[in-house]
Backbone as CSV, one residue per row, in Angstrom:
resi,resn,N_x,N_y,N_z,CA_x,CA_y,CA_z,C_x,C_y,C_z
1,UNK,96.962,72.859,82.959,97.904,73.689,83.693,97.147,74.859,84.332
2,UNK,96.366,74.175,84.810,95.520,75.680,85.609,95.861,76.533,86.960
3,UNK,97.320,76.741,87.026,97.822,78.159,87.567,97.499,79.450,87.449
4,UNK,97.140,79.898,88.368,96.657,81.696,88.328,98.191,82.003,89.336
5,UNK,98.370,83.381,88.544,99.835,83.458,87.829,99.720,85.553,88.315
6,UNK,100.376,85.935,89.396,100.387,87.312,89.503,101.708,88.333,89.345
7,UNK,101.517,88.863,88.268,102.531,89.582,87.628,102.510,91.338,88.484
8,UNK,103.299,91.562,89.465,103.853,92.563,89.779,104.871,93.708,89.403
9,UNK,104.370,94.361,87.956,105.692,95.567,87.408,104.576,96.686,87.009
10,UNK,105.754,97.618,87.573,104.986,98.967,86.912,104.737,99.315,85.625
11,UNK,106.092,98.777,84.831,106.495,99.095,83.796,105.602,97.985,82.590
12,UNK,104.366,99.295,82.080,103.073,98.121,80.834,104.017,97.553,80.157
13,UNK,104.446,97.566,79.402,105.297,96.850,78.166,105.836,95.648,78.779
14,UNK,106.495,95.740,79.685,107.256,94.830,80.199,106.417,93.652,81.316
15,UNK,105.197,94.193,81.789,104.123,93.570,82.436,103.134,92.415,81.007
16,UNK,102.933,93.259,80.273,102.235,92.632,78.852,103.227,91.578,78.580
17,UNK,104.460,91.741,78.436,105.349,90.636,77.346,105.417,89.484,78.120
18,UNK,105.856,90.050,79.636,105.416,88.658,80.207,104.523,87.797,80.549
19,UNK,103.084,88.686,80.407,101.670,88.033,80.557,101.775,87.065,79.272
20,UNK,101.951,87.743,78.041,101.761,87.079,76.622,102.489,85.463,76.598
21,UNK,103.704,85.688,77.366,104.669,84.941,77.342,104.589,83.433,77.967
22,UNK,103.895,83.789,79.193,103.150,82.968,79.953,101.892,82.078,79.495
23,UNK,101.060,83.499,78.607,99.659,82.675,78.228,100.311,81.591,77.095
24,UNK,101.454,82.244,76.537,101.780,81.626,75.143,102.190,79.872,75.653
25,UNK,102.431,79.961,76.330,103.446,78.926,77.345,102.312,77.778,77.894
26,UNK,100.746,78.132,77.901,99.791,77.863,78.212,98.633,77.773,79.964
27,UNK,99.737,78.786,79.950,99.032,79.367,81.564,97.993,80.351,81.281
28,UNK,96.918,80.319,81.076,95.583,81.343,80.843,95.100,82.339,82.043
29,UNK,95.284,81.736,83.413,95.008,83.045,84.442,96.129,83.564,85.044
30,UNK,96.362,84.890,84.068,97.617,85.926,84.173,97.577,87.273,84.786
31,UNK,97.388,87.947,85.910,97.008,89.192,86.308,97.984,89.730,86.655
32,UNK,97.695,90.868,86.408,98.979,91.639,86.199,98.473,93.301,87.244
33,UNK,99.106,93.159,88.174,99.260,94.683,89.447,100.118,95.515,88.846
34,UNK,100.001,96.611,88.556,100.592,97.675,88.482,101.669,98.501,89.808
35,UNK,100.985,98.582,90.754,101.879,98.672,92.074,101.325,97.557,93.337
36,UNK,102.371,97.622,94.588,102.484,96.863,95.260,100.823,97.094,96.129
37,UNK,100.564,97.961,96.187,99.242,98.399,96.627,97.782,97.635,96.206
38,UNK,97.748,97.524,94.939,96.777,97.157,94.001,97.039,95.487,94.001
39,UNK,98.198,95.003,94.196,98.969,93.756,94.269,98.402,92.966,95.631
40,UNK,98.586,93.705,96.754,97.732,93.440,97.863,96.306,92.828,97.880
41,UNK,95.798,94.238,97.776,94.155,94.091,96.897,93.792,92.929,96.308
42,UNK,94.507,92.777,95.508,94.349,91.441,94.812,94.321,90.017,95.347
43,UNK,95.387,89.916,96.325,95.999,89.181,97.108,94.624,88.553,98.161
44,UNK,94.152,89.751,98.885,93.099,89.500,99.431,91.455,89.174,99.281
45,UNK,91.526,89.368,97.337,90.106,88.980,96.999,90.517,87.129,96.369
46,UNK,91.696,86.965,96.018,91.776,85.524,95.401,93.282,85.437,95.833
47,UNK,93.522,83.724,95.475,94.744,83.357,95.648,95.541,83.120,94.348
48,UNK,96.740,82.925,94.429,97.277,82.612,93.351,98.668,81.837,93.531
49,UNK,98.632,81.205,92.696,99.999,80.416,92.825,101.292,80.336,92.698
50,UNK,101.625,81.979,91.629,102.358,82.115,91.676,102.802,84.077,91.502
51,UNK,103.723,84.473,92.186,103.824,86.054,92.430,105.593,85.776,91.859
52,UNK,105.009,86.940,90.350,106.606,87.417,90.062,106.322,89.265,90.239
53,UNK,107.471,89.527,90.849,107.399,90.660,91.571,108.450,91.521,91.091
54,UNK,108.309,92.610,90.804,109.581,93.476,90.333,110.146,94.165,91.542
55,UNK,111.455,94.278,91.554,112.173,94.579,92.814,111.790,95.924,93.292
56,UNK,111.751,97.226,92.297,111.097,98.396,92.536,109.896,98.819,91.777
57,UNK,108.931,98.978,92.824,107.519,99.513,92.372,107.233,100.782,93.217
58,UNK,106.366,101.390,92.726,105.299,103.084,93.110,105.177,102.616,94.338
59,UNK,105.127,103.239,95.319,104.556,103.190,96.749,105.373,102.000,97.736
60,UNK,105.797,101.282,97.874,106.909,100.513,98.126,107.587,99.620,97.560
61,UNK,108.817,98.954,97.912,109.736,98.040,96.514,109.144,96.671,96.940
62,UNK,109.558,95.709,95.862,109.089,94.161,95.325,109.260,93.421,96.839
63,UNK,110.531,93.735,97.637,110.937,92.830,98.938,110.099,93.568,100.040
64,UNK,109.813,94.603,100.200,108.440,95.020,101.368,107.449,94.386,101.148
65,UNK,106.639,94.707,99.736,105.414,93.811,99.162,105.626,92.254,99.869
66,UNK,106.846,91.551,99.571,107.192,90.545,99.989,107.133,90.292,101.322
67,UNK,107.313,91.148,102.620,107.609,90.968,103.653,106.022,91.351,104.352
68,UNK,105.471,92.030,103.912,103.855,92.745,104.145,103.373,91.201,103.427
69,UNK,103.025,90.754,102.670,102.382,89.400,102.220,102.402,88.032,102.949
70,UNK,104.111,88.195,103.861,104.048,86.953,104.736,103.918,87.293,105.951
71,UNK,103.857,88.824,106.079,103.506,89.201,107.882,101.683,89.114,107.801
72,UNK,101.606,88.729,106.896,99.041,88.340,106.903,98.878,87.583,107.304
C-alpha cells in the first residue's frame, strides 16, 4: 500500500491521531503541514496521493489551499 498521504491541520493533536491512524491502517508515508503555506512547499518538492485538508488553517482556509493547488 505504498501511498504518500498529506495531512493538512493546524491543530498537533489532531494532525498526530490521524497520522497514527493511517500508519496504523498500514499507510507508512504520512506528512503532515501545519499551514496551507508549508502545505504548498511540500506540494512542490514531491507528490502525493492523497491531501486531507482542514477547512480552516493560519494564513489561508483548506478551500483556497484547494483552489491555489489546481490553479499550478
Amino acid at each position: 500500500m505504498p501511498r504518500k498521504i498529506l495531512i493538512v491541520e493546524d491543530e498537533p493533536v489532531s494532525a498526530k491521531v490521524l497520522q497514527r491512524m493511517l500508519m496504523d491502517a498500514g499507510y507508512q508515508d504520512v506528512v503532515i503541514a501545519s499551514e496551507a503555506r508549508e502545505a504548498l512547499k511540500l506540494l512542490l518538492m514531491d507528490q502525493f496521493d492523497l491531501l486531507l485538508v482542514d477547512w480552516v488553517l493560519p494564513g489561508y482556509s483548506g478551500p483556497e489551499l484547494i483552489r491555489r493547488i489546481r490553479a499550478a
